[in-house]
C-alpha positions as protocol buffer text, in pm:
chain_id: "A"
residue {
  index: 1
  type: UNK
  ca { x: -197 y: 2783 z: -1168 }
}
residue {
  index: 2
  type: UNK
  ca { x: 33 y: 2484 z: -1261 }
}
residue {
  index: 3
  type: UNK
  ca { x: 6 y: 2153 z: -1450 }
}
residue {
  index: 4
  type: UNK
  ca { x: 80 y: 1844 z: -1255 }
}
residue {
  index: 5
  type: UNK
  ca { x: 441 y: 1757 z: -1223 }
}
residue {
  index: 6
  type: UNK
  ca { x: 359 y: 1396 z: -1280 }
}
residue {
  index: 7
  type: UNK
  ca { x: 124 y: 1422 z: -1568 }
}
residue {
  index: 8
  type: UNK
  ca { x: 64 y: 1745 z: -1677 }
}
residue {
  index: 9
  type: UNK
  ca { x: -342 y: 1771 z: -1602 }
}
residue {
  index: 10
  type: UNK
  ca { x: -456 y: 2091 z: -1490 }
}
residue {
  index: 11
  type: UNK
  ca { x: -689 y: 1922 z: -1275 }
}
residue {
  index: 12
  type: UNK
  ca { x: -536 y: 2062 z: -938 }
}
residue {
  index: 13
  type: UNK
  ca { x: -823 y: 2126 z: -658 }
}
residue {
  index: 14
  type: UNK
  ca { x: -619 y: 2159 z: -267 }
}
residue {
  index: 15
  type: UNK
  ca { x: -965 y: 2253 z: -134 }
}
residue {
  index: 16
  type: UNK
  ca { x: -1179 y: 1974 z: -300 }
}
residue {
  index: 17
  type: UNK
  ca { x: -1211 y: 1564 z: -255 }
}
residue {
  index: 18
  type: UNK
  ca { x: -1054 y: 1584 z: 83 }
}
residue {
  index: 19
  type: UNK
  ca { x: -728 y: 1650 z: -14 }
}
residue {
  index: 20
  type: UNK
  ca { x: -520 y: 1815 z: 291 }
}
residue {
  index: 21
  type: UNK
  ca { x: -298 y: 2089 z: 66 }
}
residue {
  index: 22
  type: UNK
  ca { x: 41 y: 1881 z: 67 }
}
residue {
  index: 23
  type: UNK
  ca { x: 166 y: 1801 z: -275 }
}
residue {
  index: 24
  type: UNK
  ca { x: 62 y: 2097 z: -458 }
}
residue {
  index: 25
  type: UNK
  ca { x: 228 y: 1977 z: -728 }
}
residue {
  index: 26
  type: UNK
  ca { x: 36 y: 1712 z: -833 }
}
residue {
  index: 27
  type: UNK
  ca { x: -290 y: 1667 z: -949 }
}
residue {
  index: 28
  type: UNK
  ca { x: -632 y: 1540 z: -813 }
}
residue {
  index: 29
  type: UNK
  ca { x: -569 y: 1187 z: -941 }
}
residue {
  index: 30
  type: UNK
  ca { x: -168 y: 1148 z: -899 }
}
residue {
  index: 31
  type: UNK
  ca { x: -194 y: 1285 z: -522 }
}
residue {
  index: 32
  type: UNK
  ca { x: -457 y: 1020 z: -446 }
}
residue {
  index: 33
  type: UNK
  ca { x: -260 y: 756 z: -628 }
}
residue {
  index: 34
  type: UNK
  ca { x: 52 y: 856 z: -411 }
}
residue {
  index: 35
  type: UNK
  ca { x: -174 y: 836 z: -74 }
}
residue {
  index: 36
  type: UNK
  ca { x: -285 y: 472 z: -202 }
}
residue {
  index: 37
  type: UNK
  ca { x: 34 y: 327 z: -321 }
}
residue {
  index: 38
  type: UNK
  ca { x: 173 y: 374 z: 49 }
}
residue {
  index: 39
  type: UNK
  ca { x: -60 y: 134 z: 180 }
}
residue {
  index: 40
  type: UNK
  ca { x: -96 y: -110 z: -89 }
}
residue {
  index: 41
  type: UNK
  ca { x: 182 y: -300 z: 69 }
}
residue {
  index: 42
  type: UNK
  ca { x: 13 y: -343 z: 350 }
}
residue {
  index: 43
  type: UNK
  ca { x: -312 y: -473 z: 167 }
}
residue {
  index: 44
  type: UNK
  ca { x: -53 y: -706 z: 24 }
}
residue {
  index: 45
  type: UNK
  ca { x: 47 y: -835 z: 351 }
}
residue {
  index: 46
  type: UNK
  ca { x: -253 y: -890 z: 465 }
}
residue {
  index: 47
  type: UNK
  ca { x: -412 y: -1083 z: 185 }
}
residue {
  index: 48
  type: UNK
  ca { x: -147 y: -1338 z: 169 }
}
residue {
  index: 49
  type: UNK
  ca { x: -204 y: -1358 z: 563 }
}
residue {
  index: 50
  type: UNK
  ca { x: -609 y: -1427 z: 496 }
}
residue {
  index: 51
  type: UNK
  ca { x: -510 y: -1660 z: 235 }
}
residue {
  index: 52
  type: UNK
  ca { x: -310 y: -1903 z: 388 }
}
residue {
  index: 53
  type: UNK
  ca { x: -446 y: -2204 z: 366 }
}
residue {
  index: 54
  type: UNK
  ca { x: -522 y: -2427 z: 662 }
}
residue {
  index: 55
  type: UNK
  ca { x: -237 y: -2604 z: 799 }
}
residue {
  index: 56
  type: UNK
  ca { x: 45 y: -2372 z: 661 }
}
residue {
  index: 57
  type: UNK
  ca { x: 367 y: -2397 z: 821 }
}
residue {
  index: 58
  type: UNK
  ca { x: 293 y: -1986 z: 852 }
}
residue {
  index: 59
  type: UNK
  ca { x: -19 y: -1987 z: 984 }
}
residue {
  index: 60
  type: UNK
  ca { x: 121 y: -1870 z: 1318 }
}
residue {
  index: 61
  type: UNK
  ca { x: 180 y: -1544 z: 1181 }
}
residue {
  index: 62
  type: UNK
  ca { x: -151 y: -1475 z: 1252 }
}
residue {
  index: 63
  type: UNK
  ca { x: -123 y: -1517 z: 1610 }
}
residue {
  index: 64
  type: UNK
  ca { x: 180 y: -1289 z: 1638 }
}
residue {
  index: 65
  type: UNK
  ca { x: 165 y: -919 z: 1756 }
}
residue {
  index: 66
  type: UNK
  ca { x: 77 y: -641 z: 1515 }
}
residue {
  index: 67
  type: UNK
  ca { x: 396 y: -494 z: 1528 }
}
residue {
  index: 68
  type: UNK
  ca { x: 580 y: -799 z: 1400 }
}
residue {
  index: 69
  type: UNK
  ca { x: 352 y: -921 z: 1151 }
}
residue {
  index: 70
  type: UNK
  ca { x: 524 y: -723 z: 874 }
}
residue {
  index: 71
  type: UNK
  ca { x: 867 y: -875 z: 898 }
}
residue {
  index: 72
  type: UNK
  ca { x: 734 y: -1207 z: 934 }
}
residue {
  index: 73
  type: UNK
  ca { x: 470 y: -1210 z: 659 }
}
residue {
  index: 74
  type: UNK
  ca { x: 767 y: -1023 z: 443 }
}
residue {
  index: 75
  type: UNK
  ca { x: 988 y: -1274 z: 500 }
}
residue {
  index: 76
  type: UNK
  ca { x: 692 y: -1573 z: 387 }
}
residue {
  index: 77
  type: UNK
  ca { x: 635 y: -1387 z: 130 }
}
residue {
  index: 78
  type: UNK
  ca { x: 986 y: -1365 z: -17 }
}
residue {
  index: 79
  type: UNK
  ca { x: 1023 y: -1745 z: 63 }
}
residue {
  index: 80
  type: UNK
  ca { x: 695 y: -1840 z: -134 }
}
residue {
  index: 81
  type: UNK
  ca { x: 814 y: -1647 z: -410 }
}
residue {
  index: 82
  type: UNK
  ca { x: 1190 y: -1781 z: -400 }
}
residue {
  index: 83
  type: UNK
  ca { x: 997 y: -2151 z: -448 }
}
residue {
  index: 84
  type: UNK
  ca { x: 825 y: -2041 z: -768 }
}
């Protein structure tokens, strides 16, 4: 057995907490922060989209077609945050 690459806990379990035996390498709480930091962009995205508020000059977004919704809320995004 191995310490965690990222960390160096010991606490490596491939057959417990639903973990599906990739990353062997890291340990029960750095392989679960891995699996959520590749969505938290998306929970990003889609907060700013809830959060418009009524009237927005982006609020078509929400109309648009899943599969363009992240290039167009990206781009409002990076315009809100090139006003402030």
């Amino acid at each position: 057995m191995s310490a965690c690459v990222d960390c160096g806990s010991w606490a490596i379990n491939h057959h417990l907490y639903g973990r599906d035996g990739s990353r062997p390498d890291l340990c029960d709480t750095c392989y679960w922060r891995l699996k959520a930091e590749k969505f938290r962009r998306d929970a990003e995205r889609y907060r700013w989209l809830r959060d418009l508020p009524l009237g927005s000059k982006h609020e078509q977004i929400g109309n648009m077609p899943g599969d363009m919704w992240d290039a167009a809320i990206d781009a409002a995004m990076g315009e809100r945050e090139g006003a402030t």
